[in-house]
C-alpha positions as CSV (number, residue, x, y, z in Angstrom):
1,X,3.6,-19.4,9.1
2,X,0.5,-20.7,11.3
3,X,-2.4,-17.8,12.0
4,X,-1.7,-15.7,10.0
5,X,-4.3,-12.4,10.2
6,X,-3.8,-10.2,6.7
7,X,-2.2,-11.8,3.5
8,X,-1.2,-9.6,0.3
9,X,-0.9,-9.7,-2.9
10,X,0.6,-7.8,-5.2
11,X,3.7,-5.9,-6.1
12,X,6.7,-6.0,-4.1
13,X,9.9,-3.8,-5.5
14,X,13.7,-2.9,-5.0
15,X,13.8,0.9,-4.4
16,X,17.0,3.1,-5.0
17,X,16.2,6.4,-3.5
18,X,17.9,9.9,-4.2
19,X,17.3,13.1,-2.1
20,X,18.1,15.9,-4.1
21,X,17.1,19.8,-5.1
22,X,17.7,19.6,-8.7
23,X,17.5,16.5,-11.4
24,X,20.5,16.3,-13.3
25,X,20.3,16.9,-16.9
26,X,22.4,15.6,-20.0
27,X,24.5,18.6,-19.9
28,X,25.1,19.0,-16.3
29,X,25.0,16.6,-13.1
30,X,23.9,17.0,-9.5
31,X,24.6,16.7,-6.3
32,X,22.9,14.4,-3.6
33,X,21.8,15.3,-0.2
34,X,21.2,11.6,0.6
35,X,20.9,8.0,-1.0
36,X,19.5,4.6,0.2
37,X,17.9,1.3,-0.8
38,X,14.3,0.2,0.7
39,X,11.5,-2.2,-0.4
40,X,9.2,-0.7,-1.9
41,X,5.9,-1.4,-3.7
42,X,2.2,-1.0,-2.2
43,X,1.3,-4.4,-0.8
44,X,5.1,-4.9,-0.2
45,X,5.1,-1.2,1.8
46,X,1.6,-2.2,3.8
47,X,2.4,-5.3,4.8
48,X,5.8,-4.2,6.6
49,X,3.9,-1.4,8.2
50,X,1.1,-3.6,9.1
51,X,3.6,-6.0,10.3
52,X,5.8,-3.6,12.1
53,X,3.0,-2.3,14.2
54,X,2.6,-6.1,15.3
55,X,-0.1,-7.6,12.5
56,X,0.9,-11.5,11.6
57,X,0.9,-11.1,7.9
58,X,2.0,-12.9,4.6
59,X,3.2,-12.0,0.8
60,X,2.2,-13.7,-2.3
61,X,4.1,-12.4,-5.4
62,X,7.3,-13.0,-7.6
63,X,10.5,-12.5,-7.1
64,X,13.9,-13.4,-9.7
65,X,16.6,-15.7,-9.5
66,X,19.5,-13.1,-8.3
67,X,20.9,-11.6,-5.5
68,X,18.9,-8.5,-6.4
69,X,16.1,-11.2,-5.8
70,X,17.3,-12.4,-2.1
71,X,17.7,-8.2,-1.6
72,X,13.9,-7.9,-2.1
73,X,13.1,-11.0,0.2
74,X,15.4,-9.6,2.9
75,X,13.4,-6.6,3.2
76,X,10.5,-8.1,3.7
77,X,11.7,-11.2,6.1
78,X,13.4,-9.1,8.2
79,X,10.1,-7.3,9.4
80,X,9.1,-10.4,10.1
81,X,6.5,-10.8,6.5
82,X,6.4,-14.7,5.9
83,X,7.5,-15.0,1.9
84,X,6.8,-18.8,2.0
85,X,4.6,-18.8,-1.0
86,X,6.6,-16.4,-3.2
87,X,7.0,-17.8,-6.5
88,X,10.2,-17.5,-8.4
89,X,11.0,-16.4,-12.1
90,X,14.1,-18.1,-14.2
91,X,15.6,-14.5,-14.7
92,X,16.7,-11.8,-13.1
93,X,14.9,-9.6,-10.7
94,X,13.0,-6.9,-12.7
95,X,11.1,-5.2,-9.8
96,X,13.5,-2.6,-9.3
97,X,12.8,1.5,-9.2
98,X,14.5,4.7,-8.8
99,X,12.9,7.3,-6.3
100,X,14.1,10.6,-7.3
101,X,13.0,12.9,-4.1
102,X,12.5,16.4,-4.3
103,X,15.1,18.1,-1.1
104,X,12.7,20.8,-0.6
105,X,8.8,19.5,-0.8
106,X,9.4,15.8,-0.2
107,X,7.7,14.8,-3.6
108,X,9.4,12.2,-5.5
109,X,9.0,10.8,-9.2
110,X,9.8,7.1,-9.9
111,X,12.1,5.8,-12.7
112,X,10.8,2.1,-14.0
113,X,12.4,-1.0,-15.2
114,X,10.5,-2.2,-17.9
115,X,9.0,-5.1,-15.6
116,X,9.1,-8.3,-17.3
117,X,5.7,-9.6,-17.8
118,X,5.6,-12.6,-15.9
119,X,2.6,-12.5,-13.6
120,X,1.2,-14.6,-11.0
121,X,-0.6,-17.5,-12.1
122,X,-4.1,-18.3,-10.3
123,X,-3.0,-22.0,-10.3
124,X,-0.1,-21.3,-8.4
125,X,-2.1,-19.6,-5.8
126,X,-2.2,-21.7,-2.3
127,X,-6.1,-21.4,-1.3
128,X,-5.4,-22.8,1.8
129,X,-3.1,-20.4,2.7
130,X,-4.9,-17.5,1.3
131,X,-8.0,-17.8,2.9
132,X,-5.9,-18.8,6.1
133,X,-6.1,-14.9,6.7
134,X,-8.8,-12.8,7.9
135,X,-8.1,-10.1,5.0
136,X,-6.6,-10.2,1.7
137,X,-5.0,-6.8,0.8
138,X,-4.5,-6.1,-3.2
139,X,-2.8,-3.8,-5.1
140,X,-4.2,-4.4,-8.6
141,X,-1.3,-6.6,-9.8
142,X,-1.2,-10.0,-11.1
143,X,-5.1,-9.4,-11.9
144,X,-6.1,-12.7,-12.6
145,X,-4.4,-14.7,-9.6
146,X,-5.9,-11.5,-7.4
147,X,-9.5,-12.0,-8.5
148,X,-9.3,-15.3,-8.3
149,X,-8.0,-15.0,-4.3
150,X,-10.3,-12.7,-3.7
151,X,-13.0,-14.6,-5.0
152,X,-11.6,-17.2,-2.7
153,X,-11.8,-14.9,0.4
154,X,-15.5,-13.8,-0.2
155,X,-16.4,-17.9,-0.6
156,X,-15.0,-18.1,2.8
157,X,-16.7,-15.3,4.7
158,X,-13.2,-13.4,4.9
159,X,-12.8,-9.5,4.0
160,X,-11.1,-8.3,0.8
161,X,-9.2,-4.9,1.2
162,X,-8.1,-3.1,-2.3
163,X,-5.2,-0.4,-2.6
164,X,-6.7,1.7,-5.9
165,X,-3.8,4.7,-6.4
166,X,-5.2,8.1,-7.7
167,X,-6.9,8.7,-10.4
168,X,-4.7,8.8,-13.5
169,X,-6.6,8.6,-16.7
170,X,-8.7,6.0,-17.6
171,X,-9.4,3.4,-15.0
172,X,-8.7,0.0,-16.7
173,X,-11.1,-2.7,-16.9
174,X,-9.6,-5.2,-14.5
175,X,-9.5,-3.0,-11.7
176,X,-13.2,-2.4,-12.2
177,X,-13.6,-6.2,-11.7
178,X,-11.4,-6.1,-8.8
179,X,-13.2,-3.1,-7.3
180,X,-16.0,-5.5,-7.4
181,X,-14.8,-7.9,-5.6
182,X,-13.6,-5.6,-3.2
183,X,-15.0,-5.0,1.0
184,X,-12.8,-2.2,1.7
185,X,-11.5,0.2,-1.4
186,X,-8.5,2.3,-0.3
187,X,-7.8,4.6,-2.8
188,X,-6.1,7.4,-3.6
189,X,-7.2,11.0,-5.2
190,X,-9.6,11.3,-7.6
191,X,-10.4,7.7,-8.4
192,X,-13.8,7.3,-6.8
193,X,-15.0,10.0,-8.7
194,X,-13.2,8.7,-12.1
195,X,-14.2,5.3,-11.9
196,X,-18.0,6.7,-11.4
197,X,-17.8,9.8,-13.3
198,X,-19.3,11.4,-10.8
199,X,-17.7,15.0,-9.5
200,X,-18.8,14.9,-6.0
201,X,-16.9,12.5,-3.8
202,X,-19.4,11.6,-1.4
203,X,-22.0,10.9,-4.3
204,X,-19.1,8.9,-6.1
205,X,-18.1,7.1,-3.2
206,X,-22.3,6.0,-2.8
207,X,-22.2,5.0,-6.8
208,X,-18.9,3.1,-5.8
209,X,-20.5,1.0,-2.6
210,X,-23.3,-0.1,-5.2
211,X,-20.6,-1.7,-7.0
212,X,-19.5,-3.9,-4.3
213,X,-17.2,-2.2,-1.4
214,X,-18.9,-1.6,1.6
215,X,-16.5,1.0,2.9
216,X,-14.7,3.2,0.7
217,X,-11.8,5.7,1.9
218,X,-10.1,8.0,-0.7
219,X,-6.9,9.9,0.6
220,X,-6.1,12.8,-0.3
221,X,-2.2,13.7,1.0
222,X,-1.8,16.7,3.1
223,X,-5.2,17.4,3.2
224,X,-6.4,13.8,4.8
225,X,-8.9,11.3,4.1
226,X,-12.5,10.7,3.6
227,X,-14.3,7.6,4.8
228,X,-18.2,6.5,3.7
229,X,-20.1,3.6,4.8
230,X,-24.0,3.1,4.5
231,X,-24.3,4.8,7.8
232,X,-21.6,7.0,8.3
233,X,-19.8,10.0,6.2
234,X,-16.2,11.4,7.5
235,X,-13.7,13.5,7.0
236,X,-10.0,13.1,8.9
237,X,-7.7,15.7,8.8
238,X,-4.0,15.0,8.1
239,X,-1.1,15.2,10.5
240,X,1.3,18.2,9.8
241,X,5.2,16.9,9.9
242,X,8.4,18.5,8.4
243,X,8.2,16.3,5.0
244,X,11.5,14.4,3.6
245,X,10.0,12.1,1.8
246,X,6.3,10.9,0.3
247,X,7.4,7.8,-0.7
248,X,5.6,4.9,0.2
249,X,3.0,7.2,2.3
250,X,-0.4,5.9,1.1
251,X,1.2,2.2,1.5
252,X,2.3,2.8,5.0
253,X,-1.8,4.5,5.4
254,X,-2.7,1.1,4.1
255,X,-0.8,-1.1,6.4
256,X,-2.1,0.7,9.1
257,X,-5.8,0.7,8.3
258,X,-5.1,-3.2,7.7
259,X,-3.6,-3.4,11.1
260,X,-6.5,-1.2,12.8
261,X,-9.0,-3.6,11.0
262,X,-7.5,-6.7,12.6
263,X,-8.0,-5.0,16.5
264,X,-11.4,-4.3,15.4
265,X,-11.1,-0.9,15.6
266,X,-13.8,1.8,14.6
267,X,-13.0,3.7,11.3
268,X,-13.0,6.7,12.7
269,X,-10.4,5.6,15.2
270,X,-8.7,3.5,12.5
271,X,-8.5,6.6,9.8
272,X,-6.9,8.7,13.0
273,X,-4.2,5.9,13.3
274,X,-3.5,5.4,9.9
275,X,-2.9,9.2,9.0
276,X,-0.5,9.3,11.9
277,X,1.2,6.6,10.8
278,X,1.7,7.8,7.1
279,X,3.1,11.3,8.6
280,X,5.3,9.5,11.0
281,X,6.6,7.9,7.8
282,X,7.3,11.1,5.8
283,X,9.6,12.0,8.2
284,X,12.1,9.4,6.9
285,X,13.5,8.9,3.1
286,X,11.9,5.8,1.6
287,X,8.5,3.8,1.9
288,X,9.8,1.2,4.6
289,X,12.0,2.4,6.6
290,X,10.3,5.1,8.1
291,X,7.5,3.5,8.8
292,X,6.8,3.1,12.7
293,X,6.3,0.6,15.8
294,X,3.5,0.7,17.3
295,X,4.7,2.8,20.9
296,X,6.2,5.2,18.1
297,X,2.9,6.0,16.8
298,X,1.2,6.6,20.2
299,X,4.3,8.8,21.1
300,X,3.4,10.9,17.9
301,X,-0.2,10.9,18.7
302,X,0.5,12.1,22.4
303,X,3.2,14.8,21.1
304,X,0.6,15.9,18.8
305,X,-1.9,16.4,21.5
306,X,-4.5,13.1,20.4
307,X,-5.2,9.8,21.9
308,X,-6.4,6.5,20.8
């Protein structure tokens, strides 16, 4: 795939989605009010959205040997996501989840496989193709085949853009490198401020930018995102939609700030876009298949009273 404009890498998954009110337990089952199968994962999710809303993009990952393995490829094909340098595994496809969504709020818990640790290898990366791309988008998997492509973009002038989920716990080592190596830090609540251990967020996210990112934008779900630069602080407010499902939200955020990046977009205009394009996507059970054309989101943004 010639010209391409954003290439990730990362973690694409299998998800098998439940909408329900109440788990069941070992003593008592449940009913479902709806069940599905979507790709899922968060360079996986933001590529289909960046491709969906017309961004040329490619994956780099793994994939298995199975037909569980061709399921994960269709989903990501289909959107029109070139999977030409995926590399296979000799087993079966272990990047598979359950999404168990809540009926009422939307909010969802994931059940894992127990992955099978088989990374990407920085000598199976295609240079070439990588830095074919005006921006790499990460994810934090396969760490050492991601430094060492973004690494690759930054030797040639290109942008790297990181997807850092919220804070939980300690942030690991790795990502710390990768946050270095990073243009654009996406990520999600709390983590400028635990990476830095700094409380404020604006404060955090100047202590971040000395790391390396020159823009950092932390979401923060329902209540929207915040955006600093060296010359520029922000705050956009979120979009308010009947919620079925949060799966996949931030990802969906991320493909859209990826595909407002490419038009050259301000940030302020691209942050508008982006949270639009989330909500649009939490009106639909799973990560993917929610997630909107690019008329869809201008309709939205005109029913909702904005404009890009």
């Amino acid at each position: 795939m010639a010209d391409l404009q954003v290439v990730g890498l990362g973690l694409s998954t299998i998800d098998v989605l439940s909408r329900l009110e109440v788990m069941p337990t070992w003593e008592k089952g449940t009913f479902l009010k709806e069940i599905g199968t979507d790709g899922g994962g968060p360079v996986g999710t933001a590529l289909v959205a960046a491709a969906r809303l017309g961004a040329r993009v490619g994956y780099v990952g793994v994939c298995g040997n199975d037909a569980s393995a061709e399921l994960k490829l269709s989903y990501l094909t289909r959107d029109g996501v070139d999977t030409s340098r995926v590399m296979r595994r000799p087993h079966p496809e272990s990047q598979v989840v359950l999404v168990f969504v809540h009926q009422s709020t939307g909010e969802r818990v994931f059940g894992l496989t127990a992955m099978e640790e088989d990374p990407l290898k920085p000598e199976e990366l295609d240079r070439e193709y990588i830095t074919s791309a005006a921006y790499l988008h990460l994810d934090g998997y396969h760490c050492e085949a991601a430094l060492q492509a973004a690494h690759w973009m930054r030797q040639a002038g290109k942008k790297v853009v990181m997807d850092a989920a919220k804070a939980v716990g300690d942030v690991w080592k790795v990502i710390d490198e990768l946050v270095e190596a990073t243009d654009i830090l996406i990520c999600g609540s709390g983590f400028a401020q635990t990476l830095t251990g700094v409380a404020d967020f604006w404060q955090a996210a100047e202590a971040v930018r000395r790391l390396g990112p020159q823009i950092v934008v932390q979401t923060e779900g329902e209540q929207g995102s915040n955006t600093a630069t060296a010359t520029e602080q922000f705050h956009t407010p979120a979009f308010k939609v009947d919620v079925v499902d949060t799966t996949g939200a931030g990802d969906v955020f991320h493909g859209a700030y990826l595909f407002g990046l490419v038009q050259g977009w301000d940030l302020a205009r691209i942050a508008r876009f982006a949270s639009a394009t989330a909500a649009f996507k939490c009106m639909h059970l799973g990560g993917r298949a929610g997630s909107p054309r690019y008329n869809e989101v201008q309709e939205f943004l005109h029913k909702q009273g904005n404009h890009l």
